[in-house]
C-alpha positions as CSV (number, residue, x, y, z in Angstrom):
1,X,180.5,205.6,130.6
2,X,182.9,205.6,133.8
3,X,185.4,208.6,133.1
4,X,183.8,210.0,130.6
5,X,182.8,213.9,130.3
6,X,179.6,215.2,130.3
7,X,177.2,218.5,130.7
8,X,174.4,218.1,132.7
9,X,171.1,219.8,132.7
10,X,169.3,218.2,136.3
11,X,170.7,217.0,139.6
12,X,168.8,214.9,141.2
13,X,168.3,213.9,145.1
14,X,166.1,211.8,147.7
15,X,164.6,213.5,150.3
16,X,162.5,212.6,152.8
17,X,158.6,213.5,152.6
18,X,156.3,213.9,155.5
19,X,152.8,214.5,155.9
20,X,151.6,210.9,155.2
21,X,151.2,208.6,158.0
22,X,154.8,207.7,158.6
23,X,156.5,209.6,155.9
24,X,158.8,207.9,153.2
25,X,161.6,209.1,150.2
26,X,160.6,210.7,146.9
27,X,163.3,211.4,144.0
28,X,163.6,215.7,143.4
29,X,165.9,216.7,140.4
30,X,166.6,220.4,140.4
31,X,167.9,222.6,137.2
32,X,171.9,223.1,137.1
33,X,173.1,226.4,137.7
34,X,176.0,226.5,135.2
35,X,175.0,224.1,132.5
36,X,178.0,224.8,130.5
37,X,180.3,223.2,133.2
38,X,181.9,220.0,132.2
39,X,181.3,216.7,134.9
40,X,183.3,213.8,135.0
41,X,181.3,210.4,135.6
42,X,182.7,208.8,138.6
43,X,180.0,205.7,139.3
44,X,176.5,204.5,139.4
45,X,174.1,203.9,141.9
46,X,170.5,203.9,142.7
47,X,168.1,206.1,144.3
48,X,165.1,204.3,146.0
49,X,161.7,205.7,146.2
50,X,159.2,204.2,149.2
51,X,157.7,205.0,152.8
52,X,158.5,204.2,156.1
53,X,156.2,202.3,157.4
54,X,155.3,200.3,161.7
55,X,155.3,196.7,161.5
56,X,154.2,195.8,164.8
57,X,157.0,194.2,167.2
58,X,159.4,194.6,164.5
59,X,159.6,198.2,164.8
60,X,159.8,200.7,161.4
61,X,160.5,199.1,157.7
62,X,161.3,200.7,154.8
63,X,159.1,199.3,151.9
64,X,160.5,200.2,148.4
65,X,158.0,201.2,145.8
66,X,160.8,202.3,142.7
67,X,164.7,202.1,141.9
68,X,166.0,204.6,139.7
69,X,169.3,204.2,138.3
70,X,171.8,207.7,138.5
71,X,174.8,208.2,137.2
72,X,177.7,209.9,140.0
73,X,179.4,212.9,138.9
74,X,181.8,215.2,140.0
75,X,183.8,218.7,138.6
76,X,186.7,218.1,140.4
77,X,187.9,216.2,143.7
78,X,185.0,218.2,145.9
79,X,181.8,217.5,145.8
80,X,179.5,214.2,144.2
81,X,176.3,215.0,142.7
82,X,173.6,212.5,141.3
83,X,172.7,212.6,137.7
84,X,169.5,211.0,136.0
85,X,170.4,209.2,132.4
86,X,168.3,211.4,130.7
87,X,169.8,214.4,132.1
88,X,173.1,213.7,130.9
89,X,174.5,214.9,127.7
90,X,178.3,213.1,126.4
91,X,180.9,216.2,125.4
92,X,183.2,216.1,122.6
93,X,183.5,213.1,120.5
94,X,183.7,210.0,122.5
95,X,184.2,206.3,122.0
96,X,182.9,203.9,124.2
């Protein structure tokens, strides 16, 4: 799918949660302002969900509870954003 065009409807991003005991990472999509915008898919990565947790004289670990696998996509040479699969819809007719 690298290079290919797509719409997408969700972004999605890891940000940091408190209020447990040491606080961890937790995957947020949020809605796309202009869905009719066309994205280019530059990559792939993943977005790790877990917490932060003491272990003793080691000092602080971060213990991965989920792996979610995003799709990198950008509009032009500015800005990346982070794209679920589902949240991705191909443009035009395209061969893989």
């Amino acid at each position: 799918m690298f290079l290919q065009q797509v719409k997408v409807k969700n972004f999605a991003e890891s940000k940091k949660v408190y209020g447990t005991r040491y606080g961890g990472r937790k995957l947020y999509t949020y809605a796309n302002e202009k869905p009719d915008d066309i994205f280019h898919i530059v990559g792939v990565t993943a977005i790790k969900e877990g917490v932060t947790e003491h272990d003793g004289e080691y000092g602080y670990q971060f213990n991965q509870s989920k792996s979610h696998k995003v799709y990198i996509v950008a509009k032009s040479i500015g800005r990346r954003f982070k794209v679920l699969p589902e949240d991705v819809e191909l443009v035009g007719d395209q061969n893989d």
